[in-house]
N, C-alpha and C positions, 0 to 999 in steps of 0.2 A: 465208213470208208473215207481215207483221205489220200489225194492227190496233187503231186505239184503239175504244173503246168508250164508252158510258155506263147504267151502271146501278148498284143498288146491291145489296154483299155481305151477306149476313147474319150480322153483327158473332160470331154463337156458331159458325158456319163453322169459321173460322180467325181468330188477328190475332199480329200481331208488333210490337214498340215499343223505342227505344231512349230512355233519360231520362240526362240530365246534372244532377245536381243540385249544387251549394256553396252556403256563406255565402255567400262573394264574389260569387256571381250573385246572390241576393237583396239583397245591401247595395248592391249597381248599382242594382235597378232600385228601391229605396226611397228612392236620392239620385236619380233620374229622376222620382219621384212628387212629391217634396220640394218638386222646380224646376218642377212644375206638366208635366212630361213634354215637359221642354226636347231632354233626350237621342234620346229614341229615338222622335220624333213624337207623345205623347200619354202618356193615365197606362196603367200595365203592369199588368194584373190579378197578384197576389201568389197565390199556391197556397198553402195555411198547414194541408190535408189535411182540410181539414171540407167540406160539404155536395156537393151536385152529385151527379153519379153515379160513384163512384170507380173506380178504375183501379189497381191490384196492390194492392188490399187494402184501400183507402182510405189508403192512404201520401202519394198522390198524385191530385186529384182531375184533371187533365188539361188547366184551361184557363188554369194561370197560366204568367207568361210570366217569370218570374225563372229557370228553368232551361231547355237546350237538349231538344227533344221530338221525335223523329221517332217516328213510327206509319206502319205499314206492313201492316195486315189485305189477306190475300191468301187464294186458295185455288187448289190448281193440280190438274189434272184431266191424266193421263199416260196413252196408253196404249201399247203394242207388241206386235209379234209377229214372229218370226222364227225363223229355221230353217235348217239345215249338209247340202250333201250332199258323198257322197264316192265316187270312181270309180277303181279300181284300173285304170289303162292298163297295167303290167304289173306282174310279182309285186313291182318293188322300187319302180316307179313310180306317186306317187298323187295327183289331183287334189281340190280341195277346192273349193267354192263355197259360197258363206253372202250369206245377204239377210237385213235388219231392217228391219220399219217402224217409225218412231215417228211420234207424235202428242200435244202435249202443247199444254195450255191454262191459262193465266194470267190470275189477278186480282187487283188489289191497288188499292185505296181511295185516293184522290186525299185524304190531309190532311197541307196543308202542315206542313211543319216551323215551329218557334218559336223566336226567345230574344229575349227584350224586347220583345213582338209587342204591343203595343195590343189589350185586345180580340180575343185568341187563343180559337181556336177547334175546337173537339175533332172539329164534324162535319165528312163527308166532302162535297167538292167535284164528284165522281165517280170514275167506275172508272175506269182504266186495263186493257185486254185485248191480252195478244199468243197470237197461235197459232202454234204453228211444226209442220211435219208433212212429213217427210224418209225417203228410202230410201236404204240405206247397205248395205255389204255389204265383202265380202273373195274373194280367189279366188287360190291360189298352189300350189304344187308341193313335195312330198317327195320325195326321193330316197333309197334304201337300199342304195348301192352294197357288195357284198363286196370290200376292199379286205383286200390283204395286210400293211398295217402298221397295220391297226385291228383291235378284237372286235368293236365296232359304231361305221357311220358315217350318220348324219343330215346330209342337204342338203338345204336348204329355201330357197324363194324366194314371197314373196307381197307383192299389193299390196292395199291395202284402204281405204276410203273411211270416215270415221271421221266423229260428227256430237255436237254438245254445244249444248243448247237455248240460246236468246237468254233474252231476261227482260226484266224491269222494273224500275228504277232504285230507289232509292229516295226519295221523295219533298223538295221542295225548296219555300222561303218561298213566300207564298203571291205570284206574277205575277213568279216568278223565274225566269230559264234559264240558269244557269251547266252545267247539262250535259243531254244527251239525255236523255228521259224512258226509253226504250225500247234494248239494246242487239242487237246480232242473233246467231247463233249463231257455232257456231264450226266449220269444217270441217277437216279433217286429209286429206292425202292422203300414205298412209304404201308405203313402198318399204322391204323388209327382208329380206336374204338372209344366211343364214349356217349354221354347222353344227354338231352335237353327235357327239363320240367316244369311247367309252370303248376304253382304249390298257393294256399291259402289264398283260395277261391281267387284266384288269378294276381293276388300283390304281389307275389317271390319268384322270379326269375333262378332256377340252379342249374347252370351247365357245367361239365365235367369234359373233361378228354385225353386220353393216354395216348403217346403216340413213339413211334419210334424210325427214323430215316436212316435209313443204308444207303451213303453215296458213292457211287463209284466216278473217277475225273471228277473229282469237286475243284470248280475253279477259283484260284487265288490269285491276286495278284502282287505283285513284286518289283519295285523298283530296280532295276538296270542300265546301266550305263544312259540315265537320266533318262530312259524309258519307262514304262507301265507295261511289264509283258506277263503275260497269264502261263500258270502251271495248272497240273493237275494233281490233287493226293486222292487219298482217299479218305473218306471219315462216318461216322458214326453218329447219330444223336437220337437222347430219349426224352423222352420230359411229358411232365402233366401239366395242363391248364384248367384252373376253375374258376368262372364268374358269376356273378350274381346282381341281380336289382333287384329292391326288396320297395313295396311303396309300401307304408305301413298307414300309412293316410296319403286324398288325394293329393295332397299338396307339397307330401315330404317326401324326398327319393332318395336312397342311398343304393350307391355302387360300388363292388368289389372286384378286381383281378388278382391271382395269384399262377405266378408260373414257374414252375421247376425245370431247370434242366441239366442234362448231363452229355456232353460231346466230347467227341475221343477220336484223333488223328488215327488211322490205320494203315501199317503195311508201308511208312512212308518216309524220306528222308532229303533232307536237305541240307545245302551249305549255309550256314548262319555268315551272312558279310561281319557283323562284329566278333566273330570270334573264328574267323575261317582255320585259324591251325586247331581246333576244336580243343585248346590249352593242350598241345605237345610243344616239349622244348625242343624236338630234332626240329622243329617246322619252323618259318618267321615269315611274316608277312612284309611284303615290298609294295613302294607306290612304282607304277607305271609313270615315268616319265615325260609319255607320248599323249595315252590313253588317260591319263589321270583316275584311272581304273590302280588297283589293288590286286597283285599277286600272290601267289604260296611258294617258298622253294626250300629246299633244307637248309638249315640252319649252318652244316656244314659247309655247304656246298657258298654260302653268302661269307661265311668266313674265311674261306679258301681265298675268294676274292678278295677281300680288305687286306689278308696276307700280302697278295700280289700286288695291290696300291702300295703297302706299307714298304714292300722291296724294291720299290720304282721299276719292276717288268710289267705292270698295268700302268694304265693313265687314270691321274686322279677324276674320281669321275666313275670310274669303269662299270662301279655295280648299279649303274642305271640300265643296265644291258642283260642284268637278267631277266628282269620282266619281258623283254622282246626278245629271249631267246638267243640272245648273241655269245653265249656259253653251251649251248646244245653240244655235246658230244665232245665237250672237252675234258672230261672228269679223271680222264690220263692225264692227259698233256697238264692239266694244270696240277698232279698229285706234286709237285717237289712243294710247292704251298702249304701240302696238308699232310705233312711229316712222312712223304715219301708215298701213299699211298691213296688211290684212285677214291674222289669224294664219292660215299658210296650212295643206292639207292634207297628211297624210302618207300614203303608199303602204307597206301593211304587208301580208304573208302569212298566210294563216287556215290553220286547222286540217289542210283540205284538200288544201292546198299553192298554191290562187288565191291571185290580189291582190286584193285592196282599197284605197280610197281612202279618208281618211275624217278626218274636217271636224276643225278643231286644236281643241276646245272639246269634240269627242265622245270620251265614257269607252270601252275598250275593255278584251278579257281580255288581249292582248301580240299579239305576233309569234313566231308557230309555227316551230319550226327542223324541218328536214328530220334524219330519225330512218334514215334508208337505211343498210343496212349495219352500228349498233352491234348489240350484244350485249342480248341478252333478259335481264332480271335472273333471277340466280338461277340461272343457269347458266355452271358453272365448266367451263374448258378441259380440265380432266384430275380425276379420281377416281384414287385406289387403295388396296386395301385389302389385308392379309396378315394368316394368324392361324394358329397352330400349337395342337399339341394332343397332349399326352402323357397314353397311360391306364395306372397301375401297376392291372392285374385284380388281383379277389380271389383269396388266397393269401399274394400278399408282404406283405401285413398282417390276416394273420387271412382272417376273412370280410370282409373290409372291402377296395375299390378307391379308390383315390385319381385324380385327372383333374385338370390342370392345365393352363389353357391363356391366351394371352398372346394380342392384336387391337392391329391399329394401324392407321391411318386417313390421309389426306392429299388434302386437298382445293385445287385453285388455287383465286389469285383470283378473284373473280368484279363482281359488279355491282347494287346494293340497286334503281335506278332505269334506268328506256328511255334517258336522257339519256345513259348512261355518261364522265360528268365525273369529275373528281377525287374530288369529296367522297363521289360513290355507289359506289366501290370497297372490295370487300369481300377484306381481304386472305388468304393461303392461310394452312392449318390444318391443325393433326395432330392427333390421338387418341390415348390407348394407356389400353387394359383390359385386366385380369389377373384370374384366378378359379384358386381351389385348392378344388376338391370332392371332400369326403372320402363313399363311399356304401356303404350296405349291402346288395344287393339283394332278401336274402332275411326282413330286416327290413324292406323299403322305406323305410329312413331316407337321408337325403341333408342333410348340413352342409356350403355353400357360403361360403369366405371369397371377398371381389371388390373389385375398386378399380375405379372409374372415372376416367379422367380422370387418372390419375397422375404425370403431367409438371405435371400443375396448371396449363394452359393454357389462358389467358383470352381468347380472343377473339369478335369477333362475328360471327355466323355469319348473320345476315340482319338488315336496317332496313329501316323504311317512314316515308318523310314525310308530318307532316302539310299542312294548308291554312296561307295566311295568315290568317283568319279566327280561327285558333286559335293561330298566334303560328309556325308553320311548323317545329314541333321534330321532332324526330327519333327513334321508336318504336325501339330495338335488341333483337335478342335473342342474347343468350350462353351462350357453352359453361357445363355447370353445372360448378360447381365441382371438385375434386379431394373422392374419394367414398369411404369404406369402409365397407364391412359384410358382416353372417353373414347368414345365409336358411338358415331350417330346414325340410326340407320330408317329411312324414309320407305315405306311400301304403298303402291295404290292396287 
C-alpha cells in the first residue's frame, strides 16, 4: 500500500541534504544577474554564507541558487515481528516454517531541488508518506541421510518469500516530473536446494546449491537530473554455487569457489538517456536550455523551426524553446515552414511498453526500448576463487610458526547498465594476493608480510552513468592498485 500525504515533519526529527558547491556555479549565476537574469528566468539569489538561518554550520545559508541543493528531511517508523518453527517428521527428517511481519512508515519533506532557481526556497512544500506492511516467510526441508561414502550429508530444499520496503524518491525542481515521486518494494520469491558434506574422515568440505530468484519491483537505481532516484523492473536469476576445503594434511588447506549464473530483465522497459530516440531518424534529441536536462522532439517538427530562423519570422535562437514547450500546439500555424503542411505527429513507446502519439512541436523524455531478457548489471556469468595455505608449526623455527598462503580470483564479464550495450560492458578480471605470516603464539605476536593485487591488474570492476543535466559522464570504480605491506599485530 502506498500513500501520499500532507503534513509537516519536525525539522529536529530527522533531515538529510545533498549540496553541490564550485566557482563555476557561482560565476554562472553572476553573469545571469549581470544580464538582468537573461539565463535562467530572473535574478538567482547568490549564498555568500552570512544571515538567514544556516544549514551545516552556517557554511551554507540554504537559499541561494549558484549551487546544486537537494534536501531530503525524513523520518521512518519500522516495526516487525516474527518467529521459526521446527518439526522433526523423523529422526533425519526436519521441517522448518518461519513467518515475519513488517511494517514500515515514511516521511520526507517535499523541498524542491535547486541550481539557478530564482528566488529558491528552503521551506517545505509538503510531506510525502508511504506505508508499506507485508508478511513474508520461508518453509523447506532438511534431510540427514547416513550415506556410505559421507561422515556427514545435509539435503536441504526451501522456498521462501523475501520483501524489501519501497520508499520515496528524492526530491526534484519545483513542478518537475522527470521521475516517480514514490517507488514500491521489492519482492523475491526465492527456490534453493542443495547440500553440505563432510568426506574423507572429516579432510573435504563439499557444498553444492542450486538456486533460482523471482523478483518482482527489483530496485535500480538511475541517475536523474543529478539525482539517485530508484525504479522498479522486474527480473529473474539462476545459478549454482560450489565449494569446497580439502585439508589433505594438517598443515595444508586448499579452497575452492565456483559460481554460475544466469539473470534476465522481465516484462520491462526503459528509456536509455544515451540513446533516447532509440536510433529513429524522425526523432532528434535537444539540450534544455533552462534545465540542462535532454529532450526528444521530431526531427520534423526541429526543422520546421530552423526553417522559420532561416526566414527571419523566428528569432535566432528560437529553437531553444522547444525543450520548454514554447511551440505546443503550433504545428498549423507554423506548417508554411514545412512545405505548406501541419508538422505531423509521431507514435512513440513509453516507459510502460504503450504507445503514444504525440504532437511534432511536443518535448518528450525518448522512446523506451524493451529491456526483456538482458542481463541485470553487475552480475557476472561465472565467479571463481582458489587459495592455498601452508603452515610450518612451531618447532621448525624455534617457538616461532610460519603460514604462507597465496588467493586468486576471476570474475566474467559482466554489465555496468540494464541497457547491456557495448559501452556498459564490464570486461573479466583476475586477482592474486599473497601473505607470509611469521607468529608466536605463546608471545601472541604475529608479523604479517602481504601483497595485494600483485599481477598489478588494472581494471574496472563497476560504473554508473551519470544524467545529461550533468554532461552524462561516466563514475568508474578500479581495482586498487598493486599493494605491499607488514601488519603487526600484539594479543595478551
Amino acid at each position: 500500500m502506498i500513500k501520499v500525504d500532507y503534513e509537516a515533519i519536525d525539522p529536529a526529527e530527522a533531515s538529510a541534504g545533498y549540496y553541490v558547491l564550485s566557482n563555476s556555479l557561482t560565476a554562472l549565476t553572476q553573469i545571469n544577474n549581470a544580464a538582468g537574469g537573461a539565463f535562467f528566468g530572473g535574478q538567482v539569489p547568490i549564498d555568500d554564507g552570512t544571515g538567514g538561518a544556516p544549514a551545516f554550520a552556517g557554511a551554507v545559508v540554504g537559499d541561494g541558487g549558484n549551487y546544486f541543493r537537494s534536501l531530503s528531511p525524513y523520518t521512518l517508523d519500522s516495526f516487525a515481528v516474527f518467529g521459526e518453527g521446527y518439526y522433526d517428521i523423523t529422526d533425519s527428517l526436519k521441517a522448518t516454517v518461519g513467518l515475519r511481519y513488517t511494517s514500515d512508515n515514511k516521511k520526507q519533506d517535499r523541498i524542491p531541488s535547486i541550481l539557478f532557481t530564482p528566488g529558491g526556497s528552503i521551506e517545505p512544500t509538503g510531506v510525502a508518506e508511504a506505508e508499506f506492511e507485508e508478511v513474508t516467510g520461508r518453509a523447506g526441508l532438511d534431510w540427514a541421510p547416513d550415506l556410505a561414502f559421507s561422515d556427514d550429508t545435509l539435503i536441504y530444499a526451501f522456498y521462501s518469500r523475501g520483501y524489501k520496503g519501497g520508499g520515496i524518491n528524492p526530491p526534484q525542481p519545483a513542478g518537475a516530473n522527470l521521475f516517480p515521486e514514490l517507488f514500491d518494494p521489492e519482492f523475491i520469491n526465492s527456490y534453493e536446494i542443495g547440500t553440505k558434506n563432510t568426506l574423507a574422515d572429516g579432510s573435504l568440505q563439499l557444498n553444492a546449491t542450486g538456486f533460482m530468484y523471482d523478483y518482482e519491483g527489483y530496485q535500480i537505481t538511475q541517475i536523474v537530473n543529478r539525482t539517485s532516484a530508484n525504479f522498479n523492473i522486474d527480473a529473474k536469476i539462476k545459478g549454482i554455487e560450489v565449494e569446497t576445503i580439502w585439508n589433505p594434511v594438517s598443515t595444508f588447506v586448499l579452497n575452492a569457489n565456483l559460481g554460475l549464473l544466469d539473470s534476465e530483465i522481465q516484462d520491462s522497459w526503459g528509456i536509455d538517456v544515451l540513446d533516447r530516440t532509440n536510433g529513429r531518424a524522425d526523432l532528434v534529441v535537444l539540450k534544455n536550455a533552462a534545465s540542462f536536462s535532454n529532450c526528444v522532439v521530431s526531427a520534423q517538427g526541429y526543422a520546421t523551426v530552423l526553417q522559420g530562423i532561416a526566414a527571419g519570422a523566428l528569432p535566432a535562437g528560437a529553437s531553444r524553446g522547444l525543450c520548454s514547450g514554447a511551440f505546443v500546439g503550433q504545428e498549423a500555424a507554423l506548417a508554411v515552414f514545412n512545405g505548406g503542411s501541419p508538422v505531423a505527429s509521431v507514435t512513440v513507446t513509453n516507459s510502460d511498453g504503450t504507445q503514444s502519439t504525440i504532437a511534432g512541436f511536443t518535448p518528450f523524455d525518448g522512446e523506451a526500448k524493451d529491456l526483456d531478457g538482458r542481463s541485470l548489471p553487475g552480475a557476472p556469468e561465472s565467479t571463481f576463487n582458489f587459495g592455498a595455505e601452508y603452515t610450518w608449526e612451531p618447532g621448525a623455527f624455534g617457538a616461532w610458526g610460519l603460514t604462507g598462503r597465496i588467493d586468486y580470483y576471476n570474475q566474467s564479464s559482466s554489465f555496468s547498465r540494464v541497457w547491456n550495450t557495448q559501452r556498459d560492458e564490464l570486461s573479466s578480471w583476475d586477482n592474486i594476493n599473497a601473505s607470509l605470516a611469521l607468529y608466536n603464539d605463546e608471545n601472541g605476536i604475529r608479523v604479517e608480510l602481504f601483497g595485494k593485487n600483485i599481477a598489478d591488474e588494472n581494471v574496472i570492476t563497476g560504473a554508473y552513468l551519470t544524467d545529461d543535466s550533468s554532461g552524462l559522464f561516466t563514475n568508474i570504480f578500479l581495482t586498487e592498485p598493486r599493494t605491499y605491506g607488514v601488519s603487526v599485530t600484539k594479543s595478551w
